[in-house]
N, C-alpha and C positions, 0 to 999 in steps of 0.2 A: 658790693658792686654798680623835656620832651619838647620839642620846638621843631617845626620845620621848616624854620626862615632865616637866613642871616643878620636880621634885623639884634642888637642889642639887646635880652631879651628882658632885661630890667627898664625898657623905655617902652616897652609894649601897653597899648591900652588893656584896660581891663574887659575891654568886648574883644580884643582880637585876641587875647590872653585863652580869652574858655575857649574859644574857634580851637587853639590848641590844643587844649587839655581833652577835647571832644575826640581831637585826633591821636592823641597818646590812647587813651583808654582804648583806642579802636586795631593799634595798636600791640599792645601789651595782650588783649584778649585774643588776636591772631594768633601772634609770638609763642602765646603758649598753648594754645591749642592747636598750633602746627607743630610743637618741642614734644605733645602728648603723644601725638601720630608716630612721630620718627619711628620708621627701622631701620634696621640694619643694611637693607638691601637698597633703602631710598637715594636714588643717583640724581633725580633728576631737579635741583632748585627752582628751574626756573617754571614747574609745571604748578607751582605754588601761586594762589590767586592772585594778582596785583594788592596792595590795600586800598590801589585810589577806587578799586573798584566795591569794594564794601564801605564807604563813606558814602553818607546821605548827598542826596542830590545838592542842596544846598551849600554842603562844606567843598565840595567838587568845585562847584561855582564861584569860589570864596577864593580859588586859587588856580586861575587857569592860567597864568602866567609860568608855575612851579613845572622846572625843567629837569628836576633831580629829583624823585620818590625815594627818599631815606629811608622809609620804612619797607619799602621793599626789597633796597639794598641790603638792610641789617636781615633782613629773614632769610634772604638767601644768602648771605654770608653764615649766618649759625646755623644753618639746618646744614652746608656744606664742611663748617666745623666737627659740628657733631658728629658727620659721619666718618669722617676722616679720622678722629679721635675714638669714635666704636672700632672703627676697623683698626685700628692701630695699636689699641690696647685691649688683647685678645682674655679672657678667663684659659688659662693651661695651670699646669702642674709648677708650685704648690696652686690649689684652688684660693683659697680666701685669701691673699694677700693682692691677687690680682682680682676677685671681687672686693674688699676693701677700696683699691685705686678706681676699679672701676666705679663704685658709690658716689662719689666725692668728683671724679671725671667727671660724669654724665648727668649731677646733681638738677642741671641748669642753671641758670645765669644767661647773661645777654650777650656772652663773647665779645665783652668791649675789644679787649685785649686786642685779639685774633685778625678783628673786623678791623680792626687801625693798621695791623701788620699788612693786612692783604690792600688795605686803601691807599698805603704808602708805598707801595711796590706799583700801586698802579698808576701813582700820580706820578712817577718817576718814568712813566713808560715800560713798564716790566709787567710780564701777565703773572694773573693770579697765583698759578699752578707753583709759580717760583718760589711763593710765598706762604703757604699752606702747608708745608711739615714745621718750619720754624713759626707760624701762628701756634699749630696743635704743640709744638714745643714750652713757648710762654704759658699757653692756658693749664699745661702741666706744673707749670712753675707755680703759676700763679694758685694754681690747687694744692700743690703742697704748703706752701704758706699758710693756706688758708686752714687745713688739715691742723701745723702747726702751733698755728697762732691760736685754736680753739686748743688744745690741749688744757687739763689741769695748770700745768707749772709754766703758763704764761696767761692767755686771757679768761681760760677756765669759761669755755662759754659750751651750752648743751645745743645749741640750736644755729643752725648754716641752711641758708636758703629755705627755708621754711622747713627743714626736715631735721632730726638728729645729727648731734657732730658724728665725725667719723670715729674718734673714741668712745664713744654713746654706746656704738654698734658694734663694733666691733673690741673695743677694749685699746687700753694707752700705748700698749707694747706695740701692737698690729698698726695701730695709726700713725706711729711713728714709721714703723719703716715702710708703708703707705706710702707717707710722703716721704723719704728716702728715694723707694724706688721709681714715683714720677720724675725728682731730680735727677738719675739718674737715668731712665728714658730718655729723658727731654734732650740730652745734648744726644744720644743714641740719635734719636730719632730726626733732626734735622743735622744730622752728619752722612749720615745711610740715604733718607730718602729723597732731601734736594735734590733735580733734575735738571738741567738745562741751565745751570749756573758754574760759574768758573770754581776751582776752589779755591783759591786767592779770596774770593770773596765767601766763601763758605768759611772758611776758617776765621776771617774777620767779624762774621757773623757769629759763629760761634764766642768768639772772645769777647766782644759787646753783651754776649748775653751771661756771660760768668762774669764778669766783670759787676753785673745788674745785681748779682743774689749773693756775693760775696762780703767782705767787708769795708768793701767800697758801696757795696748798696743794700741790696735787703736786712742783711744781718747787722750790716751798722747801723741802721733804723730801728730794729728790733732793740739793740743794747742799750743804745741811746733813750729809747721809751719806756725799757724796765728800769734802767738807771733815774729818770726824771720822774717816776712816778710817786706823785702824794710830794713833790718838790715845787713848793710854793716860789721859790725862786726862779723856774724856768719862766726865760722872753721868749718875744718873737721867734729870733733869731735860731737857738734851738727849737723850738716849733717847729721851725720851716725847715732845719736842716733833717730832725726826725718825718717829717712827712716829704722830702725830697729823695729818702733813701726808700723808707717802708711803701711808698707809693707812687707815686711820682716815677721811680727810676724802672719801675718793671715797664709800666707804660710806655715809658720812651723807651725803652727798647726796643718795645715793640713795633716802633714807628720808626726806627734806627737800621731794626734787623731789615722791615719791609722795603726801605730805601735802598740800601747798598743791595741785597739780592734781588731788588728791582730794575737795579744797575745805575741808582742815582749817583752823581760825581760828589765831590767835595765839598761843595758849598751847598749842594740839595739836602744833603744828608742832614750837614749844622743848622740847617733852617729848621727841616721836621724836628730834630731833637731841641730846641729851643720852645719849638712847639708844643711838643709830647709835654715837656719841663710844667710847663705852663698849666695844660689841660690836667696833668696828674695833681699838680696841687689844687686846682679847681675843683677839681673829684672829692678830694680831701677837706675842703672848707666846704663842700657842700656835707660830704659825710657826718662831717661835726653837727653841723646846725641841725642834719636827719636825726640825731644819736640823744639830742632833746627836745625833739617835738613829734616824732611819729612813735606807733606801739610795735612793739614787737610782732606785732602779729602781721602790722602793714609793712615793715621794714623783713621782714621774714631771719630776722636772725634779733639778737638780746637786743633791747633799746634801753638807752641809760646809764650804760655800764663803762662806759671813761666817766661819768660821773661819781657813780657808787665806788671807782677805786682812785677819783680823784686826780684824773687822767689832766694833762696841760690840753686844752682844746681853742679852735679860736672866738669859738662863741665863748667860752670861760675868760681868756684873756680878753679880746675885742670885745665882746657884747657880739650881739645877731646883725646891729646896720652897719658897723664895721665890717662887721664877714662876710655881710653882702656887697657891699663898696670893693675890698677886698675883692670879692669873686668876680668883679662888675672887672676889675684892672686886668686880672689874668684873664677873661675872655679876651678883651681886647688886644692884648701880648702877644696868644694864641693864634688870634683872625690875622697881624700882623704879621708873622712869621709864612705865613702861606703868599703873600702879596708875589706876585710873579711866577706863582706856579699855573699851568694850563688852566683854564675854569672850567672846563668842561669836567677835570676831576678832580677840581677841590670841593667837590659839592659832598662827599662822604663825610671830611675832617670838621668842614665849618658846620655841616648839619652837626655831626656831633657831639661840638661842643655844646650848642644849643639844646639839643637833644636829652643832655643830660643834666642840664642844669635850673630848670625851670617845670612846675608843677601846680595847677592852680587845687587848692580842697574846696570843694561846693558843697561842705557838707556844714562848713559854719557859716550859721545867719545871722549873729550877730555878736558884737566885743563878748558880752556877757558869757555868750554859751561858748566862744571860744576860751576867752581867759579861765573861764570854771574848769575845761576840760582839762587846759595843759595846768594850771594850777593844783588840780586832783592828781596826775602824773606829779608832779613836786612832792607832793603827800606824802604820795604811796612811796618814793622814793626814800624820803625821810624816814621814814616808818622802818624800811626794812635794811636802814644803818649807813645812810648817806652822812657826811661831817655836815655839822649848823653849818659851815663856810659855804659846802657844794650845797647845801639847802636853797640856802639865801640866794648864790649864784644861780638855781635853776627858776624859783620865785622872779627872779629879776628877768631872765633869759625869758620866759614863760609870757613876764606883761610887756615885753621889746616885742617879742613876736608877736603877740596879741595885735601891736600894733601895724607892724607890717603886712601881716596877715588880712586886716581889714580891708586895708587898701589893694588888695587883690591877687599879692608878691609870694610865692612860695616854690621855694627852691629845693631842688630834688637829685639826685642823682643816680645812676643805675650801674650799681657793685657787679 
């Protein structure tokens, strides 16, 4: 599933780069020690500290120009997710099928999804409230996917958001229909609980979003990926079409749904979904280059593992300065698509593209002890039945980022 400036963030010096990364980490250790807190009964976001107000004096100073607090935006948007998604999806009879959804719901994650539905309903002129069953709707989708996609007989992965898959815990049968019955909530639930929207446009919302997990999108990404996998012949072209379905298209949904139930016209609408388009593949070139260079322990789910089964990725076809050039175009595509909308509230969309796309590690001092580190990941990958071919390719992948890495560059995204 970190930037707070509209600035390009691959032109960013390397002093005003950590200025950032100071302000992620600050951040992320809020994010989730307000995600600990959450009850059930918590109504109120906005009684949640500012961040700017736990930032050193100095980083304060560093930014007194900044008229949008993203980071305070995004907390109060997922702590009002959350709650709206506890209260939504109740434990009742049978018990564990609705604890199962509920595991896997309330896992955590950073509500990209959600926080894009509610920012697009509001760049449109439409209040939040419009847009808050059909967020908690996506984030349900988005969880059965996820649910899915770990299963044995697809990417057979033990580990989601730092915790056990949902089949882990509960066993393969139970996870399945887990995720069965979020898909089946989720149109429940933003058909029932939208308020103060016409249904002309409820209904069009709902069709945009089956439209997204059908075999126009989710699930023709999914066949498309089992089908190309360990197929040295896949280009670009399928690349892009497989991560424009599996990725890409939940997202712009999400930003499609928030539009028209924000009551945007026709041409506001085509602009966010060009946009969404953009940012989801974004997500996705960043995911790749995560998927060989961080551990699983920092990434909180399997790292390595489109390797180990020989996945088409764009660090594997491009190399890692490609996929960052690459990711450098779709921001730009992204920020374009917003031109003309009010500024006062495009500060959500453009922070987030930034937001998730950049990351500096200060934890390597120099080529050596980085190249050994991601080199030793190579190893140990090899060892435990990686093909010489994906060897070689992460050998390679490993001394490209070595090199980017020195120079201060490190790209990040938040699943």
């Amino acid at each position: 599933m970190k930037c707070l400036n509209m600035l390009n963030p691959w032109l960013l010096q390397t002093n005003s780069i950590f200025n950032h990364s100071n302000t992620s980490n600050t951040f992320i250790t809020t994010y989730n020690n307000q995600s600990k807190q959450l009850k059930p009964t918590f109504s109120n976001p906005k009684s949640i500290r500012p961040i700017s107000s736990v930032l050193t004096n100095q980083q304060t100073k560093q930014t007194p120009t900044q008229t949008f607090d993203f980071n305070s935006y995004m907390i109060e948007k997922a702590v009002l997710v959350n709650t709206a998604l506890n209260d939504a999806v109740l434990v009742q009879e049978p018990p564990m099928i609705h604890e199962a959804m509920r595991y896997s719901l309330l896992a955590g994650g950073k509500r990209v999804r959600p926080m894009l539905c509610i920012a697009a309903c509001e760049l449109v002129g439409g209040h939040q409230s419009s847009a808050i069953p059909a967020a908690c709707a996506v984030e349900m989708i988005h969880t059965m996917s996820l649910i899915h996609d770990d299963l044995p007989c697809m990417d057979n992965d033990d580990l989601r958001r730092g915790k056990p898959t949902n089949h882990k815990v509960y066993g393969e049968d139970v996870a399945v229909l887990a995720g069965d019955s979020l898909l089946a909530f989720a149109f429940y639930h933003i058909a029932t609980s939208t308020k103060g929207v016409t249904p002309n446009r409820i209904i069009q919302a709902v069709g945009e979003l089956a439209k997204s997990i059908g075999t126009q999108g989710l699930v023709a990404g999914q066949v498309v990926d089992i089908l190309s996998t360990g197929d040295s012949s896949v280009g670009l072209d399928q690349l892009e079409f497989i991560h424009i379905h599996k990725t890409a298209v939940l997202l712009e949904a999400s930003v499609v749904l928030g539009a028209i139930l924000g009551g945007g016209d026709e041409e506001e609408v085509e602009k966010l979904r060009k946009f969404a388009r953009c940012v989801g593949l974004l997500f996705q070139v960043v995911d790749d280059i995560l998927d060989v260079t961080k551990s699983s322990q920092e990434l909180g789910k399997t790292a390595g593992k489109d390797l180990m089964v020989d996945k088409s990725t764009y660090p594997k076809l491009l190399g890692l300065e490609k996929s960052r050039e690459f990711a450098e175009k779709l921001n730009k595509e992204a920020k374009d698509q917003l031109a003309g909308f009010d500024e006062g509230h495009r500060g959500c969309l453009i922070s987030c593209i930034a937001v998730n796309v950049i990351w500096i590690d200060t934890e390597m001092k120099s080529e050596h002890k980085l190249f050994d580190k991601l080199s030793q990941r190579s190893i140990h990958h090899h060892h435990v039945g990686l093909s010489a071919n994906a060897s070689e390719n992460l050998h390679r992948a490993s001394y490209e980022y070595a090199i980017i890495q020195i120079s201060g560059v490190f790209i990040q995204c938040l699943e």
